[in-house]
Phi, psi and omega in degrees: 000136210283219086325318187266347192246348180273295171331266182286011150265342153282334187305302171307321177307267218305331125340278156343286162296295175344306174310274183315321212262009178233323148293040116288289173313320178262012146282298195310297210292332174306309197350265198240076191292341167293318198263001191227044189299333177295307187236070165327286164337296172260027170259329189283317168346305191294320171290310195276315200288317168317302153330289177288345173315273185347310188278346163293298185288341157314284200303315193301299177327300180278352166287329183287357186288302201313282172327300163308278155348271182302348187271348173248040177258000000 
């Protein structure tokens, strides 16, 4: 394994783990919304920020997937 290929497989491990761990938090913050009607408010805050993190970095993800993929065609 390369230098470059031990990189981007940490990049991905890390992306990855990124992913879950903010897209988790924001199923939990959906979750169970009946014992927790007070705080609504800062579970949907908790859902879009979290959410969108995960989806950011998904999107980030694949452009550099892209980018990597066209510079060696």
């Amino acid at each position: 394994m390369t230098h470059a290929t031990a990189l981007y497989v940490a990049l991905v491990v890390t992306a990855s783990v990124a992913v879950g761990w903010y897209g988790s938090r924001a199923w939990i913050a959906h979750g169970d919304l009946s014992g927790t009607v007070r705080k609504i408010s800062g579970l949907r805050k908790a859902r879009g920020a979290n959410g969108t993190v995960a989806i950011l970095i998904v999107v980030l993800g694949l452009f550099v997937l892209y980018e990597l993929i066209a510079k060696h065609k």
